[in-house]
TISE-480584 format. One line per 3 residues: number of its first residue (from 1); their letters; for each residue x, y, z of N, C-alpha, C. Coordinates in steps of 0.001 Angstrom, whole numbers. Each point is the difference from the previous one (the first is absolute). Example, Ala and Ser with C-alpha at 12.3 -4.5 7.8 and 13.67 -1.06 7.14 Angstrom:
<atoms>
1) AS) 13190/-5690/7800/-890/1190/0/900/1200/0 | -350/1050/-720/820/1190/60/-770/1090/730
</atoms>
This chain:
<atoms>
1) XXX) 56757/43392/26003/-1370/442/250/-364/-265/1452 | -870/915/665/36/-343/1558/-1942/-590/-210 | 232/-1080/663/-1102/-586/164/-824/-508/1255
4) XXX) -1121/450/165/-703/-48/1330/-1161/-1019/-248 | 477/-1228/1429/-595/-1156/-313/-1304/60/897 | -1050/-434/193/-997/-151/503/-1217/-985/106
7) XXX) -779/99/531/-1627/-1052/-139/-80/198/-1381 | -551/1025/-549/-479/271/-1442/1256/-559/-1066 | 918/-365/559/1501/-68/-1123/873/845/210
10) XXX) 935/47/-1211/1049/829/-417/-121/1046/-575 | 225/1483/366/-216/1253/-594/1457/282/-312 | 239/710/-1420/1717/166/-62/-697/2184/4
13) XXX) 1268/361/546/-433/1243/906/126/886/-671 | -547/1364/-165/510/981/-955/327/577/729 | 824/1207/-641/605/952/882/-413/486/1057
16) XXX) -1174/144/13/-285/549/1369/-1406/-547/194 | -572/-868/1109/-1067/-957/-62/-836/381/1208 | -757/612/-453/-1133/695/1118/-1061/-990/372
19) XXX) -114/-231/1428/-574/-924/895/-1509/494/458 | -694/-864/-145/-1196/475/521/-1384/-523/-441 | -995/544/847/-1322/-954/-931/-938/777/-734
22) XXX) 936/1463/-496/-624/807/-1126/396/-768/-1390 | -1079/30/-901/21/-502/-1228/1380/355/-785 | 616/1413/299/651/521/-812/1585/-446/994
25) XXX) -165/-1122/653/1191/-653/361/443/-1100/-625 | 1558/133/-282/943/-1015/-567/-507/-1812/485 | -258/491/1493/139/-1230/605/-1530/146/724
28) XXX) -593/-390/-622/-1826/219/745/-139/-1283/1270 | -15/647/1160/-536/-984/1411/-1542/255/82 | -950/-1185/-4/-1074/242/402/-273/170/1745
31) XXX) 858/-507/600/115/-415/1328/-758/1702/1176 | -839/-31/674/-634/811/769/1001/1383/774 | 1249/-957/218/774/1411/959/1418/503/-761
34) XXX) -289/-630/-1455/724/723/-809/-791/1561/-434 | 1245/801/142/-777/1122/-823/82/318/-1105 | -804/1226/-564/134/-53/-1211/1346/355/-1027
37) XXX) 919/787/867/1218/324/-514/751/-541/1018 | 799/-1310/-116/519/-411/1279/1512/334/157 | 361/-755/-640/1439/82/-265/743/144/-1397
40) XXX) 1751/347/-413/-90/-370/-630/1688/-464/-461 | 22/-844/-856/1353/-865/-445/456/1105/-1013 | 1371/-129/75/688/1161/-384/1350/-412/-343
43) XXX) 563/92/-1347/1131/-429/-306/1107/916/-116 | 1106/-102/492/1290/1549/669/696/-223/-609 | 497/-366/-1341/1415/-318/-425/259/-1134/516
46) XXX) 79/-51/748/922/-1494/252/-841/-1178/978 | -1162/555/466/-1070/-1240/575/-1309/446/96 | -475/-594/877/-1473/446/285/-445/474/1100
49) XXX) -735/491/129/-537/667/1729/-1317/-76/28 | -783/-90/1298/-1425/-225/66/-98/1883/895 | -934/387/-330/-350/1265/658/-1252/41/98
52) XXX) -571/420/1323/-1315/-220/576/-775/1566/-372 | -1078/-445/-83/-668/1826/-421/-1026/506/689 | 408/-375/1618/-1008/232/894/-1110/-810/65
55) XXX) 530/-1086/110/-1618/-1179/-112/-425/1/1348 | -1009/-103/506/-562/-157/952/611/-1211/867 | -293/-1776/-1225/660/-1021/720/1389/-122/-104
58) XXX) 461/670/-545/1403/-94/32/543/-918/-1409 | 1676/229/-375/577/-590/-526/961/-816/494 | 194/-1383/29/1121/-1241/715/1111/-147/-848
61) XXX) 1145/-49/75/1076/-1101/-674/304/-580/1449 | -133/-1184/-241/45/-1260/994/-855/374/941 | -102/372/1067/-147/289/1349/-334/1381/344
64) XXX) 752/774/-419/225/1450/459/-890/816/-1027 | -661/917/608/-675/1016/-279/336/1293/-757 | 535/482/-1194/-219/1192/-128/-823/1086/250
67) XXX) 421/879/519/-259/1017/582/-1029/1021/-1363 | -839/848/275/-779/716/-744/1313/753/-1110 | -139/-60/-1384/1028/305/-792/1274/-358/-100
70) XXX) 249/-1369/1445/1129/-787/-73/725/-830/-1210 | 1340/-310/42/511/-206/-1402/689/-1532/669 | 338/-779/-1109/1348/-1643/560/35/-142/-1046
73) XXX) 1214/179/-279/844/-1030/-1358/-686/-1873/244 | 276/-450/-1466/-781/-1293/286/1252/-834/-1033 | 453/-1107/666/409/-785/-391/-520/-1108/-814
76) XXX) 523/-764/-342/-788/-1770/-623/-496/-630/1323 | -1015/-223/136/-824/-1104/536/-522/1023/1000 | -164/1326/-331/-563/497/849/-1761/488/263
79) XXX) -473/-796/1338/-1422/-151/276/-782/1590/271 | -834/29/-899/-785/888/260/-1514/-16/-6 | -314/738/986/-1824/174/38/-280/1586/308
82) XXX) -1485/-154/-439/-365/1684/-406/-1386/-607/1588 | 44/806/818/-1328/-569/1008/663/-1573/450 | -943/-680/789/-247/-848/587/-715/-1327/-1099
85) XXX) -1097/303/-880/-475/-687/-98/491/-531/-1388 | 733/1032/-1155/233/-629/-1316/1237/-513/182 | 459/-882/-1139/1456/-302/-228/328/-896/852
88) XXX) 1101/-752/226/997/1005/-356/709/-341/-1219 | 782/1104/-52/704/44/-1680/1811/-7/302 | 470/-671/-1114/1176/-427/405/1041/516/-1310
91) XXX) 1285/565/630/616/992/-1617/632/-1226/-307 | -21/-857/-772/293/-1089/-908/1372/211/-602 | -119/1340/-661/998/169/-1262/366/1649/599
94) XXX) 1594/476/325/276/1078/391/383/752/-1130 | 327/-383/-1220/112/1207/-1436/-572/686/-531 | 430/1172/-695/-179/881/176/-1724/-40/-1195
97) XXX) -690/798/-522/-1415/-15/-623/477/-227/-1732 | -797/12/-262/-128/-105/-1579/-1047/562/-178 | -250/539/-1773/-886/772/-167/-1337/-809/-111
100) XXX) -1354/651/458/-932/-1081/-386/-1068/991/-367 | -1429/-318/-719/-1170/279/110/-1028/-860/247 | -1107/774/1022/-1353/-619/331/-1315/382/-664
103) XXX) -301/-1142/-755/-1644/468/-291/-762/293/814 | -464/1214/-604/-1367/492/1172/-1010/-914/-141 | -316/-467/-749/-1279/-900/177/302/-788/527
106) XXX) 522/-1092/-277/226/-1268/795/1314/-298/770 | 757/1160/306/952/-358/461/1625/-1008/-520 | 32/-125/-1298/830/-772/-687/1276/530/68
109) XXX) 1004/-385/35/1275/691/415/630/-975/-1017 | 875/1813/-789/1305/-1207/-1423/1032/1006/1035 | 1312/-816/-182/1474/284/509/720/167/-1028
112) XXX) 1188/852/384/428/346/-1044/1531/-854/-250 | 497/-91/-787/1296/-875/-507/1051/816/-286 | 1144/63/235/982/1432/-939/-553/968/475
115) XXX) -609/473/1069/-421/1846/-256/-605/-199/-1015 | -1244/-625/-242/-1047/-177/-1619/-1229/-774/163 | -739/1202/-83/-1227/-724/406/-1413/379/-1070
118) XXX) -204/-881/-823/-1238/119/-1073/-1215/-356/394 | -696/659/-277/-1566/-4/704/-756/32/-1208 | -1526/-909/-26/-21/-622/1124/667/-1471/420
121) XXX) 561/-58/-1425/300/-1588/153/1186/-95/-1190 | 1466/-663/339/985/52/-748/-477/-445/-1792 | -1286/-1008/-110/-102/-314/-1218/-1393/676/-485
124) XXX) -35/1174/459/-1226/867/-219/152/1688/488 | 1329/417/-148/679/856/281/-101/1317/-293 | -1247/1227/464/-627/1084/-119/1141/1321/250
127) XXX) 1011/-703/1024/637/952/919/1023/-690/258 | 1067/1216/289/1134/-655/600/670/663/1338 | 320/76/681/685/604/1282/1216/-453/117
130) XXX) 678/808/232/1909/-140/-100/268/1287/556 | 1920/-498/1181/305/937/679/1642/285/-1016 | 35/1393/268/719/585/-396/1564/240/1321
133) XXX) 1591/239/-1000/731/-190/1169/73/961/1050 | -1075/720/-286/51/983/986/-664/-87/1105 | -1032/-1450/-76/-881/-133/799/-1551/200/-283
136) XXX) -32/1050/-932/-1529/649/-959/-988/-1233/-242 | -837/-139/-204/-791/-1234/-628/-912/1122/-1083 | 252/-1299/-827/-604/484/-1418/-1271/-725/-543
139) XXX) -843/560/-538/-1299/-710/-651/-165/3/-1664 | 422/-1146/-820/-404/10/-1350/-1149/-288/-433 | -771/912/-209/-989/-587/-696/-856/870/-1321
142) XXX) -428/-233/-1387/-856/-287/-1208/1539/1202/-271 | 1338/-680/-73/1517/-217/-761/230/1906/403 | -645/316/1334/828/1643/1348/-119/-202/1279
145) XXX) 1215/223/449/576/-106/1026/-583/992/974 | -11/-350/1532/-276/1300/762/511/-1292/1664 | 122/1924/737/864/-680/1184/-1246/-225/609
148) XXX) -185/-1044/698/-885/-408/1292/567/81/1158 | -1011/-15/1290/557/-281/1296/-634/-609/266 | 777/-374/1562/-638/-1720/656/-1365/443/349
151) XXX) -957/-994/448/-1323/-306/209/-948/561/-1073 | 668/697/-865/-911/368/-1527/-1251/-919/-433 | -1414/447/-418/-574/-1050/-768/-404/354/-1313
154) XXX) 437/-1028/-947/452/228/-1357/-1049/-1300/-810 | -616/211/-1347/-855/-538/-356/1012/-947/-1217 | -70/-1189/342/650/-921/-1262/-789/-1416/183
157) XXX) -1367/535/-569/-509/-1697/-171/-889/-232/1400 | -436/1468/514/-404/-366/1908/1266/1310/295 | -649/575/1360/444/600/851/1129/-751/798
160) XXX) 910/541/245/1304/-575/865/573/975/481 | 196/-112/1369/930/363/960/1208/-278/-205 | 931/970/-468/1749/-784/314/574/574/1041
163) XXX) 773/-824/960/1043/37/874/1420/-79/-912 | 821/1577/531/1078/-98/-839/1204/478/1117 | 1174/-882/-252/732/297/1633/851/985/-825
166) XXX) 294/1026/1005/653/967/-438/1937/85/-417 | 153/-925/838/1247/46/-937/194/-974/-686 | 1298/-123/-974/293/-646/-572/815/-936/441
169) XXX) 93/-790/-238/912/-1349/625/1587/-369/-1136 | 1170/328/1038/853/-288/-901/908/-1327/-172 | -448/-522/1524/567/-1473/-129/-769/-534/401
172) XXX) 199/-1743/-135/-589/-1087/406/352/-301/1711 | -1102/-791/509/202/-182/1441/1585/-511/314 | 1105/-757/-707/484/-179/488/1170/1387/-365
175) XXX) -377/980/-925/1111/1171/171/377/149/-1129 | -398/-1097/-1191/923/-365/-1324/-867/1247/-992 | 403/383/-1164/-214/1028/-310/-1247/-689/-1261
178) XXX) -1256/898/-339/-1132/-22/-408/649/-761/-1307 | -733/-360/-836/308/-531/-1673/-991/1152/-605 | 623/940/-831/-1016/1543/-746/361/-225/-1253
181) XXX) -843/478/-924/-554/132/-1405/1597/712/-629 | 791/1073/624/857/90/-605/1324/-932/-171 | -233/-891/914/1260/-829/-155/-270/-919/-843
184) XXX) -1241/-422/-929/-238/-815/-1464/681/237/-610 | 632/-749/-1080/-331/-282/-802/-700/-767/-1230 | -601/509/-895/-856/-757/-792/65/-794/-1396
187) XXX) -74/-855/-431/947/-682/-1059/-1626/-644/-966 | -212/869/-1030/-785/-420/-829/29/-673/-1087 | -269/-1627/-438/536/-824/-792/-1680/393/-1140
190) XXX) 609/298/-1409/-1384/492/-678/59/-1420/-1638 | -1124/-313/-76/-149/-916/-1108/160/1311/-1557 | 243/-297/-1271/390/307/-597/-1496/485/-659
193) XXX) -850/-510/444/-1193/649/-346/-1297/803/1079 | 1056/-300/1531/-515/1083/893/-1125/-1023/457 | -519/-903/-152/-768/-570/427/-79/-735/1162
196) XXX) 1889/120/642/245/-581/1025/923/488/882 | -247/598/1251/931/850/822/-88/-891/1325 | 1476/-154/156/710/-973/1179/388/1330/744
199) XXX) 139/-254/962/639/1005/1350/534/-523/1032 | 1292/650/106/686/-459/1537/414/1036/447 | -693/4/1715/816/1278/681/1044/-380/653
202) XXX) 1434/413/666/753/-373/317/591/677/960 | 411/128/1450/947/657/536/906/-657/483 | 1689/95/-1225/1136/-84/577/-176/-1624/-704
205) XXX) -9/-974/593/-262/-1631/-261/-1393/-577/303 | -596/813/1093/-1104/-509/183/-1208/133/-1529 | -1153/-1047/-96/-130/627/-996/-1967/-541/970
208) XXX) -648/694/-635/-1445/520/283/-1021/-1202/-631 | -1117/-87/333/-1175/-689/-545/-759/592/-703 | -76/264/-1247/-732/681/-548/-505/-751/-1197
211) XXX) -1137/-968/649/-888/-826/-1437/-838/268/-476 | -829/730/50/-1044/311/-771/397/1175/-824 | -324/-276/-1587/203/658/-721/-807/674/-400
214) XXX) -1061/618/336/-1241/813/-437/558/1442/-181 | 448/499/1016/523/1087/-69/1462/345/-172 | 686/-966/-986/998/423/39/311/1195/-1495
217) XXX) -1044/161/-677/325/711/-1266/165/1029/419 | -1076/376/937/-93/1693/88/1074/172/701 | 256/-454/727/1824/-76/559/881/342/-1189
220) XXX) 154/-858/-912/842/-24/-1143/6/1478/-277 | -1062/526/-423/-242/1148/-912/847/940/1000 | -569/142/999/537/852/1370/1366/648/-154
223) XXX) 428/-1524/-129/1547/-519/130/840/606/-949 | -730/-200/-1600/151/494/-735/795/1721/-35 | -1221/353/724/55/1813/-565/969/485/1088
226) XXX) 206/-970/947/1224/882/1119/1088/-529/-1072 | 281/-1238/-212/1276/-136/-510/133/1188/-1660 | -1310/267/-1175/664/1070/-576/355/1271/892
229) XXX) -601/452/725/228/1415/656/1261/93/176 | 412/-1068/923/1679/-134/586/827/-81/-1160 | -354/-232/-1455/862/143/-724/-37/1011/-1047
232) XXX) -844/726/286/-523/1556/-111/679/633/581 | 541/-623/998/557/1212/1451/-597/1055/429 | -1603/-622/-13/-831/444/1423/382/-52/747
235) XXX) -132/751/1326/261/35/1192/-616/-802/655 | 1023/-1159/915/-784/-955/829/-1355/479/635 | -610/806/495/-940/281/315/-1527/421/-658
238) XXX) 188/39/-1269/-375/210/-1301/-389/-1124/-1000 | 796/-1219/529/-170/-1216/-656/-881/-461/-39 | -954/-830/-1337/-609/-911/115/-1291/509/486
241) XXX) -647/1323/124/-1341/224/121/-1126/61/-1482 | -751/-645/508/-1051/-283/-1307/-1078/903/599 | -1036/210/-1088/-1295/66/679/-831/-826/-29
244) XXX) -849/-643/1054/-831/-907/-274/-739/-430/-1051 | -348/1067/-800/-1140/-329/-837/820/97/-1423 | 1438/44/-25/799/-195/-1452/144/-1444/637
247) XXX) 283/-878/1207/386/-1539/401/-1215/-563/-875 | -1718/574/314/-593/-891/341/-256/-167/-1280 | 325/1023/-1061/-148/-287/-1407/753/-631/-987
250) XXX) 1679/-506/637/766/-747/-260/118/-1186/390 | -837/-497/1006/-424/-853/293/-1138/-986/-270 | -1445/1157/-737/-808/-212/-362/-1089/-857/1182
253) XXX) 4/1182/1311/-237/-694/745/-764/1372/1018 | -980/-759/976/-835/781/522/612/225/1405 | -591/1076/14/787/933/1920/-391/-1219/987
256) XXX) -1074/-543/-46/79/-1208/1305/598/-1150/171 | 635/-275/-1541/893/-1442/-207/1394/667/545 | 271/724/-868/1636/785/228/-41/121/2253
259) XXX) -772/670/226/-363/-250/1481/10/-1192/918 | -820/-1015/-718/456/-1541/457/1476/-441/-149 | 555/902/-1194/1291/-1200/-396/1343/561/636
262) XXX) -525/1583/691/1254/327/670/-182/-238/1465 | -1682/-244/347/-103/-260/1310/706/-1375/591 | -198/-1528/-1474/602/-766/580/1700/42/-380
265) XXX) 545/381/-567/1653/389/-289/36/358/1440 | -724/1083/615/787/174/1360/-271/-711/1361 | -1011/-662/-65/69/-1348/893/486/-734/91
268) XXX) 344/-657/-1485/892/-1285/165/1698/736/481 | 310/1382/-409/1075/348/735/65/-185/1787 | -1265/404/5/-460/312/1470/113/-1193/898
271) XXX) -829/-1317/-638/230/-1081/243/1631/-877/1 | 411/259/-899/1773/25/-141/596/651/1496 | -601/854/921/1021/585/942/506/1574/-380
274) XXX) -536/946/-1283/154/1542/-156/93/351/424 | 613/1321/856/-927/453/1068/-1595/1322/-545 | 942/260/-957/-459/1312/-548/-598/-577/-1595
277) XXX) -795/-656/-47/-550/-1361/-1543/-535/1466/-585 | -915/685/644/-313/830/-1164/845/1473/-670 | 885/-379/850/1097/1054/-1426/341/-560/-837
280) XXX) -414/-1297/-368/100/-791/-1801/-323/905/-832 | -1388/897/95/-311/779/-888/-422/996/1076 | 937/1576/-539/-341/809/778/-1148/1365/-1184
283) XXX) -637/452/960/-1278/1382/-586/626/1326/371 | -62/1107/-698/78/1441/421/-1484/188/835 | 376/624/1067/-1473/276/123/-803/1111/-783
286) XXX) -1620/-19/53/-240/1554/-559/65/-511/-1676 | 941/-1051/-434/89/21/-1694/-412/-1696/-367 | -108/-245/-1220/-304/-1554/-226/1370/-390/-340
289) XXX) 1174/227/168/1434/-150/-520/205/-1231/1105 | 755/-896/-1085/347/-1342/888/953/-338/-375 | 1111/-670/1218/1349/-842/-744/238/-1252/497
292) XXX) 921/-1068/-688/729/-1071/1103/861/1028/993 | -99/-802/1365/172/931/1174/1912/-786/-225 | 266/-1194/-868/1671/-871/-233/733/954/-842
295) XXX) 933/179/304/1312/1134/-357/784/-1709/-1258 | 504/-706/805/550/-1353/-736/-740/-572/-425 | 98/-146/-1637/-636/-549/-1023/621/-679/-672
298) XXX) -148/-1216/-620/387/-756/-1129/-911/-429/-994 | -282/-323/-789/-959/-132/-1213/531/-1207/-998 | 249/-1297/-170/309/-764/-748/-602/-992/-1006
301) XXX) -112/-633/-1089/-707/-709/-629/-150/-1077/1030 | -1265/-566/-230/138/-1374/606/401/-1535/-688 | 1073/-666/592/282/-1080/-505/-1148/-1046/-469
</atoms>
């Protein structure tokens, strides 16, 4: 996450962070010879750049002046001021953005974990935002999907602004390759009267944190209907779609619980290191059809 340090604190940056002392800026300067659209932070694939937008006082990294629509790559510890009189602000953290949203009212900012971000609040979960491997960002919400774009404002609980970086990220800073939803597998230990579902996700030896059991039934069931299909000899792609409202009646359970219990299933993935937590359970768009997003299944009594 690239983070810009300052008087006011730590801002972690969205994709593209518009400078200035218009309200409808990322980074609001009250300061006199800031203007209203000053500058702005800009993330390229592989770092950051400050680009000036014709400010009157000018834009600094260290010393030197950008020029009217001037551009500088910006390293770690690199000093910047917008004018003379605000800042200065210092790039703390050179990685790359994460997804976030801002309340319009008060300005509250949630970050996202895994490419997964529930609004307004992970244990009060209206909405969900998740990027796709194509880069797409997606919006779940009352159990249909639809594509969003960045700076969108979307109503879940309060108005919010999301910042969504446009690509997708396939490795970690040091190069090593992402941890994704398809390389699970899932190992469901079931009590003989269903009253008790254990879960372990696993890739290879490593094995996952997954304690809270609230949501692990509707998992089960999930789990369930891919593994008959596959022995149906459905077509992998075909597997394991339900419709919501046959789950929520086998479940005996209401559209906003089932919503809580897959919102936290894919956090605690998310939290685990996922990259991609919400393909646990993937949506058609356009339909209420839902599946486990895990190909590897096991299903066993529990000892």
């Amino acid at each position: 996450m690239g983070v810009l340090r300052g008087p006011d604190g730590d801002l972690e940056l969205p994709d593209r962070c518009l400078v200035g002392r218009s309200r409808g800026c990322d980074l609001v300067l009250a300061a006199r010879d800031v203007s209203s659209e000053h500058a702005v932070l800009q993330w390229s694939a592989t770092h950051w750049e400050l680009r000036d937008l014709g400010s009157r006082n000018g834009s600094y990294v260290g010393e030197v002046r950008l020029g009217p629509g001037g551009r500088a790559p910006l390293a770690v510890g690199a000093v910047l001021r917008f004018g003379r009189e605000a800042g200065p602000w210092q790039l703390a953290c050179a990685a790359g953005p994460r997804a976030q949203a801002v309340a319009l009212a008060d300005g509250a900012r949630r970050i996202a974990e895994g490419g997964y971000l529930a609004l307004p609040h992970e244990t009060e979960p209206r909405a969900a935002l998740y990027q796709e491997g194509d880069g797409r960002w997606w919006l779940e919400q009352d159990g249909a999907t639809r594509e969003v774009d960045d700076r969108a404002v979307i109503e879940a609980g309060g108005l919010w602004r999301v910042h969504l970086p446009r690509a997708a990220a396939g490795t970690w800073e040091d190069g090593a390759t992402l941890l994704v939803v398809a390389q699970l597998r899932l190992r469901f230990a079931v009590s003989r009267d269903e009253e008790q579902v254990e879960l372990v996700a696993q890739v290879g030896e490593r094995r996952l944190d997954l304690q809270v059991r609230a949501h692990h039934y509707p998992l089960l069931l999930l789990a369930r209907q891919r593994q008959a299909d596959a022995a149906a000899g459905v077509a992998a792609a075909e597997q394991g779609w339900l419709r919501q409202d046959d789950l929520l009646t086998m479940l005996r359970m209401k559209e906003d619980h089932l919503g809580v219990a897959i919102h936290r299933a894919r956090a605690q993935l998310a939290r685990a290191g996922v990259a991609d937590a919400a393909a646990l359970i993937e949506r058609r768009p356009g339909t209420r059809l839902l599946r486990l997003g895990v190909a590897a299944i096991e299903v066993v009594p529990l000892a």
